[in-house]
C-alpha positions as CSV (number, residue, x, y, z in Angstrom):
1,X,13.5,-151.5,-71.9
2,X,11.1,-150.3,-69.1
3,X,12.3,-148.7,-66.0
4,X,10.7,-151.8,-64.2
5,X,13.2,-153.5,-66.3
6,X,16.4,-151.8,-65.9
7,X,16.1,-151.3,-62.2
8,X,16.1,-155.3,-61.8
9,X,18.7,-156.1,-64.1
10,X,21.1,-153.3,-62.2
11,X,19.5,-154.7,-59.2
12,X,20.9,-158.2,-60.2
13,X,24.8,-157.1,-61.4
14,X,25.4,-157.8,-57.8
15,X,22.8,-158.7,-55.2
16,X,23.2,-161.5,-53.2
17,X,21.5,-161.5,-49.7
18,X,22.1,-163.5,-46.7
19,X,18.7,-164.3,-44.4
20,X,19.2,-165.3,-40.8
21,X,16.5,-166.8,-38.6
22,X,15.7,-169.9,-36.5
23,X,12.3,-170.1,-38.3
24,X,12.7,-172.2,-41.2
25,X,9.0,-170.5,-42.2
26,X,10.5,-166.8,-42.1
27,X,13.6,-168.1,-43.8
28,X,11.7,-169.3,-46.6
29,X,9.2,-166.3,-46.8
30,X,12.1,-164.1,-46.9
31,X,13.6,-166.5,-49.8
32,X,10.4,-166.2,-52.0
33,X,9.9,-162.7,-51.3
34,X,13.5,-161.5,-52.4
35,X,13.7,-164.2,-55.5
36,X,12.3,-162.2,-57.9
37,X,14.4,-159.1,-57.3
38,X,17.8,-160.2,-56.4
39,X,20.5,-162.9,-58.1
40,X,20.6,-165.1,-54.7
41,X,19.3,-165.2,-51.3
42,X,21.6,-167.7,-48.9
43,X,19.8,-168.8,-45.9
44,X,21.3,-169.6,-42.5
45,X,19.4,-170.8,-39.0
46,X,21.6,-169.1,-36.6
47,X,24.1,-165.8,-36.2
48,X,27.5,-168.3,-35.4
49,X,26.1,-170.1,-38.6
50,X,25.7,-166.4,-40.4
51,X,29.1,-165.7,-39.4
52,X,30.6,-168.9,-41.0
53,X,28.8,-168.2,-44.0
54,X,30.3,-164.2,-44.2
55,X,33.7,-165.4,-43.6
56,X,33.5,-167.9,-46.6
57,X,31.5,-165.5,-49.1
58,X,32.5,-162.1,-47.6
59,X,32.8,-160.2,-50.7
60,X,30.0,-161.8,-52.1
61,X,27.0,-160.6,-49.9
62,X,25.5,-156.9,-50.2
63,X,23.1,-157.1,-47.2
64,X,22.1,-159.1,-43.8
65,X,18.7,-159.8,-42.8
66,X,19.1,-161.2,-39.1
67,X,16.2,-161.9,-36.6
68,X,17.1,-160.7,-33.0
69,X,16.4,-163.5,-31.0
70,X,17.4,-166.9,-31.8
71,X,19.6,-169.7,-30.4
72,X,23.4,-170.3,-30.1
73,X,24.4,-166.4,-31.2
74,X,21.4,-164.2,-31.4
75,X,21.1,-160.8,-33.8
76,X,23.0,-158.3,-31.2
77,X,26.0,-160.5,-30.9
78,X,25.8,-161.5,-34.6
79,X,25.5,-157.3,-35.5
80,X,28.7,-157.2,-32.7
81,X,30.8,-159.3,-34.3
82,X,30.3,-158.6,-37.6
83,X,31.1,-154.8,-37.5
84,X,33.9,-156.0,-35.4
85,X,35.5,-159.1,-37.5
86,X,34.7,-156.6,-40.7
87,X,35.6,-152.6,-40.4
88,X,33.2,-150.4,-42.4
89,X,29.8,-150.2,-43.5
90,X,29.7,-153.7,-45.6
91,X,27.4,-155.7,-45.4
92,X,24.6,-153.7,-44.8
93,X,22.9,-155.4,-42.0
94,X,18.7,-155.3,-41.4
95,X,17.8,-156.7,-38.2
96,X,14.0,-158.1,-37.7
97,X,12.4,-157.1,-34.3
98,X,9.1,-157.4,-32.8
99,X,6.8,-154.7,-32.0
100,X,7.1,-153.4,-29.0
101,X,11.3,-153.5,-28.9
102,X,11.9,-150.1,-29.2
103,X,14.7,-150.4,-26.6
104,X,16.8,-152.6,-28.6
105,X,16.5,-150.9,-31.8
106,X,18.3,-148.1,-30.6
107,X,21.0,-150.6,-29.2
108,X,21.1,-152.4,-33.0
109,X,22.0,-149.1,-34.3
110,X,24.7,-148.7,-31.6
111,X,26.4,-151.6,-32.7
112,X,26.2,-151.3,-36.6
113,X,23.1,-151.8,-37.9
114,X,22.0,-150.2,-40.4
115,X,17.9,-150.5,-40.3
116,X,15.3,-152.3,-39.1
117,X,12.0,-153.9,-40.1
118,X,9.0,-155.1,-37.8
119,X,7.6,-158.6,-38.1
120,X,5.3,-159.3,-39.1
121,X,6.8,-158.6,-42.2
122,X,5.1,-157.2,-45.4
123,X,6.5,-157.9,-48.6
124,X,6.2,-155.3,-50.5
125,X,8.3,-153.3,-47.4
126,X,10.7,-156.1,-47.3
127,X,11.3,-155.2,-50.8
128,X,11.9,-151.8,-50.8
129,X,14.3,-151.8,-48.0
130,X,16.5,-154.4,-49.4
131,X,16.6,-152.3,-53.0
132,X,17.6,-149.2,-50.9
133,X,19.8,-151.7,-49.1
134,X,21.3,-152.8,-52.5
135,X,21.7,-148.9,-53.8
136,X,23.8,-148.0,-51.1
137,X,26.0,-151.3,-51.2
138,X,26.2,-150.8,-54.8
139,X,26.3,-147.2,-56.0
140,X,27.7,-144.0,-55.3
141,X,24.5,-141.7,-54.2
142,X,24.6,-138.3,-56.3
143,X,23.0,-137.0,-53.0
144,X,25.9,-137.3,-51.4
145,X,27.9,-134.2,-53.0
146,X,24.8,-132.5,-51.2
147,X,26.6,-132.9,-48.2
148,X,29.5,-131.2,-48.5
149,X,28.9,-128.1,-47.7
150,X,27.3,-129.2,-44.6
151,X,30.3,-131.7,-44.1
152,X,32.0,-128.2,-44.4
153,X,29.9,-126.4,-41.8
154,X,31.1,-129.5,-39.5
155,X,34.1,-128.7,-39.6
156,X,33.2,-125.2,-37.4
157,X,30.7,-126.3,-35.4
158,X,30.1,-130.5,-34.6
159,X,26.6,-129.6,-33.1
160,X,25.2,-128.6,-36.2
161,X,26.5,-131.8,-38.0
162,X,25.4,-134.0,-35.4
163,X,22.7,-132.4,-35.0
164,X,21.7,-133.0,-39.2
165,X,22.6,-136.5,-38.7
166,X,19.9,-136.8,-36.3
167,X,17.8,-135.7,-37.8
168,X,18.5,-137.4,-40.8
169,X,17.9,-141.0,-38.7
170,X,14.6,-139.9,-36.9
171,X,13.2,-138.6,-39.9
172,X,14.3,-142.4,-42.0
173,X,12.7,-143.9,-38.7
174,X,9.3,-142.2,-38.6
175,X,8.7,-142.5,-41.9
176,X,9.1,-146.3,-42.3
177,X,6.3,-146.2,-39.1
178,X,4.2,-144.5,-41.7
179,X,5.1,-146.1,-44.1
180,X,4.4,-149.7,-42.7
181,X,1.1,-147.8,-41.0
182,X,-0.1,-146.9,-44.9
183,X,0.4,-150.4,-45.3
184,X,-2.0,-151.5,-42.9
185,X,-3.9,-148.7,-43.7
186,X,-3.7,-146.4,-41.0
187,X,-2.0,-143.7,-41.9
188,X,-4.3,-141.6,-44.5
189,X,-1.7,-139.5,-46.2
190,X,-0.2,-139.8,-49.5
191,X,4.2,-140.2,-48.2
192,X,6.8,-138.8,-51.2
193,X,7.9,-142.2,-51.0
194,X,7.2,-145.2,-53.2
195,X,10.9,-147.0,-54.1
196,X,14.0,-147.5,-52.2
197,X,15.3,-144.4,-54.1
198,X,12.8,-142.4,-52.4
199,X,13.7,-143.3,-49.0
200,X,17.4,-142.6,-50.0
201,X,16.2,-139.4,-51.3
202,X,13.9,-138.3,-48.2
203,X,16.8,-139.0,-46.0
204,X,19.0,-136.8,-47.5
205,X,16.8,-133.9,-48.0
206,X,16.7,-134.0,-43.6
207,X,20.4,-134.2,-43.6
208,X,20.9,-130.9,-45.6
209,X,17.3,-129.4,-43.8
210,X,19.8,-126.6,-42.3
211,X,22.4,-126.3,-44.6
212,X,21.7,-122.3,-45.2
213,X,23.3,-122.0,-42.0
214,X,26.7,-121.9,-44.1
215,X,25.3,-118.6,-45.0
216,X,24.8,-117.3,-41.6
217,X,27.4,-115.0,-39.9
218,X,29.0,-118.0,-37.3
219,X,28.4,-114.9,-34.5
220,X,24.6,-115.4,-35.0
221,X,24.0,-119.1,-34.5
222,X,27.5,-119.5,-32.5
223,X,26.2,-117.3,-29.8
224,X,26.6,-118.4,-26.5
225,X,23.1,-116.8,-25.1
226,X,19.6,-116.3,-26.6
227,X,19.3,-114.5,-30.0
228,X,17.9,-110.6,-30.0
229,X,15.0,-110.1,-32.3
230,X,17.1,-108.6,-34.6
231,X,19.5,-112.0,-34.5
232,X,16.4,-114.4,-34.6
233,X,15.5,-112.7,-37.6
234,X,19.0,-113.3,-39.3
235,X,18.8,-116.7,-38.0
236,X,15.5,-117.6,-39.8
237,X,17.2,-116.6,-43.4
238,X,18.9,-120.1,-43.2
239,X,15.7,-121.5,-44.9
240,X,15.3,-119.3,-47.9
241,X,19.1,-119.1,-47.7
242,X,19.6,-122.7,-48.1
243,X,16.4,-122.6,-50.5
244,X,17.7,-120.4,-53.3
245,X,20.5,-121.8,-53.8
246,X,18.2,-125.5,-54.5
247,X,16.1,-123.2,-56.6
248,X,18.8,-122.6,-58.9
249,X,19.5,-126.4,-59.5
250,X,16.0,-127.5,-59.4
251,X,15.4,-124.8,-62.1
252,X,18.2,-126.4,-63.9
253,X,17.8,-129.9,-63.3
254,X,14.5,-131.4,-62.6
255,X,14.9,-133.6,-60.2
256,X,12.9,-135.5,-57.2
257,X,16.2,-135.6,-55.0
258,X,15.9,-131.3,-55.3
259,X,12.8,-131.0,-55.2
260,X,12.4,-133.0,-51.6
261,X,15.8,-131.1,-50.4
262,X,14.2,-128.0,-51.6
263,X,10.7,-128.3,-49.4
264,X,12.8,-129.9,-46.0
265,X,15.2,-126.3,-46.0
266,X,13.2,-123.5,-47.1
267,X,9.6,-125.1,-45.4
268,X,10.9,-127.1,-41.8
269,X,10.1,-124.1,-39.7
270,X,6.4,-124.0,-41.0
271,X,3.5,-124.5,-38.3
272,X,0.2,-126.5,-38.8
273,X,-1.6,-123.1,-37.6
274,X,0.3,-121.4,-40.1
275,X,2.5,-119.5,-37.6
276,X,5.9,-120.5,-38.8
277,X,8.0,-119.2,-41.2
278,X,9.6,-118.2,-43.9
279,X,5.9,-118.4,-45.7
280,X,3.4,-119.2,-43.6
281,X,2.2,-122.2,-44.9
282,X,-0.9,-124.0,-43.1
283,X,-1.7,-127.5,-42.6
284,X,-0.9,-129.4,-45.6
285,X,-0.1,-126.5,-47.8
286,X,3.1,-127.6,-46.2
287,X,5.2,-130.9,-48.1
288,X,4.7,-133.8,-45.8
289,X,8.5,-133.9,-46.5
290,X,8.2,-130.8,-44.1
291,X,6.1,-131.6,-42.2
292,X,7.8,-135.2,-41.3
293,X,11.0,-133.4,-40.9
294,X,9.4,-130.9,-38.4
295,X,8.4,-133.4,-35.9
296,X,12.4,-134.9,-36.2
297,X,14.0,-131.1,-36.2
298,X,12.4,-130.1,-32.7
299,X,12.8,-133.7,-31.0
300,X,16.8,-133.2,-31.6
301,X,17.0,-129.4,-30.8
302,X,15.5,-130.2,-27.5
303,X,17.2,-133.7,-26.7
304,X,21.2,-131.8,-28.0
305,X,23.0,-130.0,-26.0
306,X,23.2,-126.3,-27.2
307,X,26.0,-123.5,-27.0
308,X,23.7,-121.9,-24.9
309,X,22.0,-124.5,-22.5
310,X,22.4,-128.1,-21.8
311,X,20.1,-131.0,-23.8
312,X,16.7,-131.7,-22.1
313,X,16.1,-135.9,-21.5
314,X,14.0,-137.5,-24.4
315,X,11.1,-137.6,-21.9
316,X,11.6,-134.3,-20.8
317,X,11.8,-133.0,-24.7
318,X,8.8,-135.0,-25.9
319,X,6.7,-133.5,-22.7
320,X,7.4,-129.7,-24.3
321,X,6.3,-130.8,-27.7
322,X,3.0,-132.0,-26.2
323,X,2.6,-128.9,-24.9
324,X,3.3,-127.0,-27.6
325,X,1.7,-129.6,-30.1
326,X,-1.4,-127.6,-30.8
327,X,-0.9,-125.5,-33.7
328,X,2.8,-126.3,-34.3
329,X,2.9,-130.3,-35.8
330,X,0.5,-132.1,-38.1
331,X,-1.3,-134.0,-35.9
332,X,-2.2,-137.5,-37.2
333,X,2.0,-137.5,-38.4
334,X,2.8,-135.7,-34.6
335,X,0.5,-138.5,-32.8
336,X,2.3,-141.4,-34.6
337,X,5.3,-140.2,-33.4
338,X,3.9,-140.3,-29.7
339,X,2.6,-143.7,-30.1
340,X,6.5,-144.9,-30.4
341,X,7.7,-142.1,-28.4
342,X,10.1,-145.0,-26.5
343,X,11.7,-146.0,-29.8
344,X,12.3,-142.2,-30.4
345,X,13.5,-141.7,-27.1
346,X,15.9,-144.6,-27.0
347,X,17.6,-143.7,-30.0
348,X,17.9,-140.3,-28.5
349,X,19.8,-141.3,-25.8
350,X,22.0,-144.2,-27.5
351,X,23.0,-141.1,-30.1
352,X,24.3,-138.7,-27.5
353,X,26.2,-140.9,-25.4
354,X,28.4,-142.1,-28.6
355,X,28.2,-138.1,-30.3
356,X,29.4,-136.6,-26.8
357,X,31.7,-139.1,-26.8
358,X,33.5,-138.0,-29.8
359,X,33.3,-134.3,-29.1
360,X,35.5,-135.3,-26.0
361,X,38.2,-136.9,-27.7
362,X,38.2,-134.3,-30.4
363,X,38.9,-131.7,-27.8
């Protein structure tokens, strides 16, 4: 049996999809789009409608598609209720926007969603984010024993957790914008991505990015103050820290999974002048994995709130990257970036209100 093959009959062990919009055309695009990858897609014209439907075949659907805006109970109060009416991450819940939303993506994520797609909407995306969809609904991710240890560092230090998190969802977020610009064929790069695996995959590899911090005396990136030269140097092991230790699997087990987590931890200090370190690469002798996660890492260092100073605003952070943009970030990935800079900078701030939220009532 072919790969092809065996992904669609896992696929179809369980995979039933619920599609919400008040356009009967979009509802049945969706329908023929999904058919041939899942066992059945259940259509609905409204959220109060969508609701009715969950409460009758709860444990039957895997994943939500619901458009934003529509009549009697749009997507935000459909999103709302759900997560409210339902505790925990099921179903896993796709909201459709239009471009230029950015405001009320962020405010999707704030209320449970779990990702988003931009209409018009291309098939072959629709696709692959309902199979990624469908693998976390239905699977337990090996990436995720890759998190322990920084679930671990967490445990000393919430800033650095949060901070992976964050990077974990701007780095899934820019890289559907180039994905869906590769569609359209704007984007002129070759991305490690080309299943729902992938994404998966690429998403992880940003959440463990600094992971060889567990290696790192907590005095050196605990400090309250700026680092000596001698303590910047011991701070910039984390990456070939973190990196060995992939080596070793990745020797063992070849794997794609490694092999991105490997390039996001030993390579997301590297510059596009070739200034950075722990190697020096240039241009695109660095991964794009790298190169992606770069562009994520520095938004979030500058937008959380360190030991040692307060955050910067989103608007304020993505100023000093301009600034600094020459040399430091691949520039066709780093302009992309800019061009939805309000999407970015919303989900910035929708992400430290709730994370300095919990810090206080873990305190």
């Amino acid at each position: 049996m072919s790969q092809i093959s065996q992904n669609n009959k896992l696929l179809h062990i369980r995979s039933n999809i619920l599609a919400i919009d008040d356009d009967p055309l979009v509802r049945k695009y969706v329908e023929s789009v999904l058919k041939p990858i899942v066992s059945n897609v259940f259509l609905s014209e409204n959220g109060l409608q969508g609701i009715e439907m969950l409460e009758k075949m709860f444990d039957d659907i895997d994943v939500v598609i619901v458009d934003l805006m529509m009549p009697v109970m749009d997507g935000f109060e459909f999103v709302k209720h759900v997560r409210k009416r339902f505790p925990g991450q099921k179903p896993y819940i796709i909201v459709l926007t239009s471009k230029g939303e950015e405001d009320t993506i962020a405010q999707c994520f704030e209320l449970g969603a779990n990702d988003f797609l931009t209409k018009p909407i291309s098939g072959k995306l629709l696709q692959i984010y309902v199979k990624k969809a469908l693998s976390i609904a239905n699977s337990i991710d090996p990436g995720l024993l890759l998190e322990i240890p920084l679930r671990l560092l967490g445990t000393r230090d919430k800033y650095t957790l949060f901070h992976s998190e964050n990077v974990k969802m701007y780095t899934s977020v820019l890289t559907k914008i180039l994905l869906t610009k590769s569609e359209e064929g704007e984007f002129s790069q070759e991305l490690p991505i080309s299943s729902q695996k992938n994404i998966i995959e690429l998403e992880t590899a940003a959440l463990v990015h600094d992971v060889g911090k567990i290696a790192v005396p907590d005095f050196i990136w605990q400090k309250p103050g700026r680092f000596t030269p001698e303590e910047r140097n011991l701070m910039k092991l984390h990456t070939t820290y973190g990196a060995v230790a992939l080596e070793r699997l990745l020797n063992k087990y070849r794997n794609h999974l490694l092999k991105l987590c490997y390039e996001a931890t030993r390579w997301h200090h590297e510059r596009w002048d070739g200034k950075g370190y722990p190697d020096g690469l240039k241009e695109r002798e660095i991964p794009i994995t790298a190169r992606i996660i770069a562009i994520a890492d520095v938004f979030d260092a500058l937008t959380t709130k360190r030991i040692y100073r307060d955050e910067y605003t989103p608007e304020e952070a993505i100023e000093i990257m301009k600034n600094e943009e020459v040399g430091h970030f691949d520039p066709e990935i780093f302009q992309i970036f800019l061009e939805h800079e309000r999407l970015f900078a919303s989900i910035a701030k929708s992400r430290l209100t709730s994370q300095l939220k919990e810090i206080e009532q873990t305190n």
